[in-house]
N, C-alpha and C positions, 0 to 999 in steps of 0.2 A: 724670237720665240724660243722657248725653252719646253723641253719633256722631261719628266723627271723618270728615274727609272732607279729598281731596287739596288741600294749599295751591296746588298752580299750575293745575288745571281746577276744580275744586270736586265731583267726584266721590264718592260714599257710598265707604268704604272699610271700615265696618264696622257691626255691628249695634248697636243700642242698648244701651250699660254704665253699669254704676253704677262707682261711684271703691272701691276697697279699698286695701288697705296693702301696701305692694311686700311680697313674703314673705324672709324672712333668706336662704331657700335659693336666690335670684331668679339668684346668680350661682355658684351652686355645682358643681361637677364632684366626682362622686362614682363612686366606685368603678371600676372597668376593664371595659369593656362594657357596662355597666347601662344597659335600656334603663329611661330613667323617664319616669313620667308628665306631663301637662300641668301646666305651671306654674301659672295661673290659671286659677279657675274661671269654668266661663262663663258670661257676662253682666257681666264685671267687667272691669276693668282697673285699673294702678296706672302710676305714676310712681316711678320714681327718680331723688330730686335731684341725684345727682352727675352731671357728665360725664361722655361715656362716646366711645369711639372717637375717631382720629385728629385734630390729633398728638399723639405722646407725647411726654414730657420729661422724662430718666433724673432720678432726686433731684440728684443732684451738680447740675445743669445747673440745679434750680429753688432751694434750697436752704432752711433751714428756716424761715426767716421768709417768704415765700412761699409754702410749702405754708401752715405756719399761717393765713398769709390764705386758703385756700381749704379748712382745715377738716380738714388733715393735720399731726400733731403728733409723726408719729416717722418713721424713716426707709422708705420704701417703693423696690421696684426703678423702677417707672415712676410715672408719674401722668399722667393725660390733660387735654389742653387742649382736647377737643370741646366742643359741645353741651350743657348739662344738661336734662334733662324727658325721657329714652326712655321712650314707654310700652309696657306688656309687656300684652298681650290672648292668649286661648287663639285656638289656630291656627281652629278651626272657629267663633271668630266676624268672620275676616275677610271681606269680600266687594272684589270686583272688582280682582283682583289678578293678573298674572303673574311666574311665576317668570321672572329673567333667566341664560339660561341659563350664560353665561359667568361667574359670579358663582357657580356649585353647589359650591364648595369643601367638604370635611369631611373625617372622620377615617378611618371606616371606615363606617359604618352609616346616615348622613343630612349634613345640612347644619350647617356651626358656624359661620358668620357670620364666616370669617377672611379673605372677598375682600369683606367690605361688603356692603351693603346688597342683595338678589338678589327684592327683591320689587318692580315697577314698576307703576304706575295703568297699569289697561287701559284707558282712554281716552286718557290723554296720554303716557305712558311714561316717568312721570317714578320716579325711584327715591326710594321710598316707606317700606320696609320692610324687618325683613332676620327670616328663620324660622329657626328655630333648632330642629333634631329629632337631632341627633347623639346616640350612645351615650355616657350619665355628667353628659349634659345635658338640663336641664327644658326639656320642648320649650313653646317661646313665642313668637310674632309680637313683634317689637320696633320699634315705627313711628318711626322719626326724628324728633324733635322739629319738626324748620325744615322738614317736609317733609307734617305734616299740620297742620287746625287740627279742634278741638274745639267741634263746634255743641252746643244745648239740643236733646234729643229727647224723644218722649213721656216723662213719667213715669208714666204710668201701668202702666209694665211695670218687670218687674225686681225685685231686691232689697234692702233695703238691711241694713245690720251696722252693729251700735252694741253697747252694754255690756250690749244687754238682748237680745239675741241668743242665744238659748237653742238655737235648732232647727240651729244650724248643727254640721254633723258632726264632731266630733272626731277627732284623729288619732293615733292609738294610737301608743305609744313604739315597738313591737314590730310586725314586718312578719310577714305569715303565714308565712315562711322561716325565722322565728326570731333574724333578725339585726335591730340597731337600726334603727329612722328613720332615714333621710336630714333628712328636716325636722326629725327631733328634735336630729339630731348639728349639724345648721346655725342653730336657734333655741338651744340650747343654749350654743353657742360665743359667739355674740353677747354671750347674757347673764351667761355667766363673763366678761367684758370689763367687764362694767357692773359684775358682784358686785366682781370684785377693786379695782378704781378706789373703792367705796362702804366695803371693809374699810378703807381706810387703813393698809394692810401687818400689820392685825393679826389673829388667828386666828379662823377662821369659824366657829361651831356649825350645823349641820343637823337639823332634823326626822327623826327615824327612816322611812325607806320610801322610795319611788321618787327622792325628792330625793337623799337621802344616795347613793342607786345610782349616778345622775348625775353627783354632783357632788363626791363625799367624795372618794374617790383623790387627784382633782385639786390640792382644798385641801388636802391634807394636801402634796402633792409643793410646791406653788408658795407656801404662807404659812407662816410659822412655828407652832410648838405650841404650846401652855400657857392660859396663862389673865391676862387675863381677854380672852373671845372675844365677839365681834358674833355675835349671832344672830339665823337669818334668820326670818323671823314672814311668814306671806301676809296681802296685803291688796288691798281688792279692792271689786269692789261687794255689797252687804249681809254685807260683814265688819267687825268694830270694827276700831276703830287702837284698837293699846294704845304710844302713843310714849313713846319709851326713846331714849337716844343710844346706848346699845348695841344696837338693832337694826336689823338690813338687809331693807328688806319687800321680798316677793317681789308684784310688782304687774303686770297684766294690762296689755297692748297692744290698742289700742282696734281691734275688726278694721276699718271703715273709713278712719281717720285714720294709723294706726300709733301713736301719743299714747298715752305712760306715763300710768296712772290715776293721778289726783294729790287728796288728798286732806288737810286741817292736819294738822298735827303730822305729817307724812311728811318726812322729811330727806334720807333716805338709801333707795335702792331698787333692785332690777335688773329689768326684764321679760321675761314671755316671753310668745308669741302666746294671744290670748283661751284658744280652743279647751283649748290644753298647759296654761296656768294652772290651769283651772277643772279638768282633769284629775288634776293635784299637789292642788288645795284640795280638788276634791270628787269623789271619783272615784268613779264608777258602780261597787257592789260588792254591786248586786241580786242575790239568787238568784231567777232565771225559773223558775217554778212553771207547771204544765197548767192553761189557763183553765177548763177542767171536769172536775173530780175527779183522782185520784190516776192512777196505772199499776195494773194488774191484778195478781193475788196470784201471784208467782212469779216477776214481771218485774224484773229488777236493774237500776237504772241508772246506767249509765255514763259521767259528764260529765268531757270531759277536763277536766285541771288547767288553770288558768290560764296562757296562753302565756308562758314564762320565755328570756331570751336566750340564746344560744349563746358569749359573748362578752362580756368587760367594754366598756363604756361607753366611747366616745372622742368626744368631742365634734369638732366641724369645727375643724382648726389653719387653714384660710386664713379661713373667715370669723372665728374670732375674731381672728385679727391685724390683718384688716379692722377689725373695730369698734373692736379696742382704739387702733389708731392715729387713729382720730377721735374719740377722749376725751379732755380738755386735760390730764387727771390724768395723762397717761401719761410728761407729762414730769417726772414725780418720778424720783429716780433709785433707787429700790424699785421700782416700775412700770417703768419703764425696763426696768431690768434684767433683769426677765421675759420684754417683749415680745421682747428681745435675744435670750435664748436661747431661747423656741420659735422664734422667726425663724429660727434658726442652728440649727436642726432639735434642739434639747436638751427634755428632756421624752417624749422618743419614744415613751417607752412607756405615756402619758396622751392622746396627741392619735393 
């Protein structure tokens, strides 16, 4: 467990978290007024390795052998030369915190972090923090790197997530509105970055079911047809590897670490978070039965259908351009050529 507490008084700043894995949708903006839910669950925090806030440096300016030294391998509108290490915490496990109020910038519905940092230590007033609760944005505390430090707290509280992490909740492809995830359309995205970089420009087979819903259109608009195709195989913890140089595993993201499950004879792979993996391998398809006897003679029942989308499938076009441009593969000029035109908004009617 870690507390984080202010670098220039040494002030508690938050409650006691365990470490999780920054989540894909960490930087996402979805849909037009949607109000969404809290980024992190509470008692947790993550880290994102990249830098993040001022200054920027348009691509021209940095150029490509320089971004690739910092892990950018195609061309992007900006890229930041801040800080790297923001950590993201749920808003309700901060403590001793003021809002500063001339820093309350946002769009229409809350704050979006576009004047900097707007949370300062109630003891020394130092700028600390910046909240982030805007409509389309996962509301999240984002502590400043150079602005808090990370003490050892009790462990005896808290939770941790590993591979064997069963009891943690799942999160259904399908929102009770009938329309996609957000976090599916933003894990999703990532890991079509990873599948296409893993084909080698060549054509993908899919598993019949939720995969194919996902992901078929897609491969079919962005890889060539015919044969002979890579197919995708899950693997996983207590699944065999059956290795083949034609297959693409479909492999879990460790919920802790973030950490593709790696296992011999795995070559080739793309992930998606624990939860959605184990969802795609083993999906819960129980019928709930009355724990004491049947219904009464006359009674009909009525279980709705399984909830079905309103809508094909679009995965996130900025976080997969995100990922795809930090995969060295991308500088093929097959790959390339992809990232190109979703960039240049082609594909429209996939993303």
């Amino acid at each position: 467990m870690t507390e984080f507490v202010c670098a220039g008084c040494g002030a508690v700043l938050s409650a006691p978290l365990s470490q999780a894995a920054l989540p894909a949708h960490a930087h996402q903006q979805w849909g037009n007024g949607v109000l969404l839910p809290v980024l992190m669950e509470s008692g947790t925090y993550a880290v994102d390795p990249e830098p993040s806030g001022p200054p920027w440096r348009p691509w021209s300016e940095v150029g490509e052998e320089k971004a690739a030294d910092r892990g950018v391998f195609a061309p992007v509108h900006t890229l930041s030369f801040g800080t790297p290490g923001a950590i993201a915490i749920a808003p309700g496990d901060v403590r001793g915190t003021d809002l500063i109020p001339e820093r309350c910038g946002g769009y229409c519905c809350g704050l979006d972090g576009s004047d900097g940092p707007n949370l300062a230590c109630a003891r020394c007033g130092l700028a600390v923090a910046t909240r982030i609760d805007d409509c389309s944005l996962w509301q999240a505390v984002w502590f400043a790197p150079d602005a808090v430090r990370g003490l050892p707290a009790d462990a005896s509280t808290g939770t941790t997530a590993d591979w064997d992490a069963q009891g943690r909740p799942a999160t259904p492809p399908i929102d009770p509105s009938g329309a996609w995830s957000a976090q599916w359309a933003a894990a999703v995205g990532a890991g079509l970055a990873h599948l296409l970089a893993a084909s080698g420009g060549r054509p993908v087979a899919l598993p019949d079911g939720l995969m194919t819903d996902l992901l078929g259109r897609l491969l079919d608009a962005l890889l060539p047809s015919g044969t002979p195709a890579k197919a995708v195989v899950p693997a996983g913890p207590g699944l065999p590897v059956r290795n083949s140089d034609d297959h693409i595993f479909l492999v879990p993201k460790n919920p802790r670490t973030g950490e593709f499950w790696r296992a011999p004879g795995i070559k080739q792979s793309f992930p998606l978070p624990f939860d959605m993996w184990r969802h795609l391998v083993a999906p819960d398809e129980r019928l709930l039965l009355p724990a004491t006897g049947g219904l009464p003679d006359g009674v009909i029942r009525d279980d709705p259908p399984p909830m079905r989308p309103w809508e094909l499938f679009r995965p996130d076009r900025n976080v997969f351009l995100y990922t795809l441009a930090r995969i060295p593969e991308v500088r093929q000029p097959w790959l390339r050529e992809i990232y190109d035109r979703v960039n240049d908004r082609g594909y429209a009617h996939c993303f």
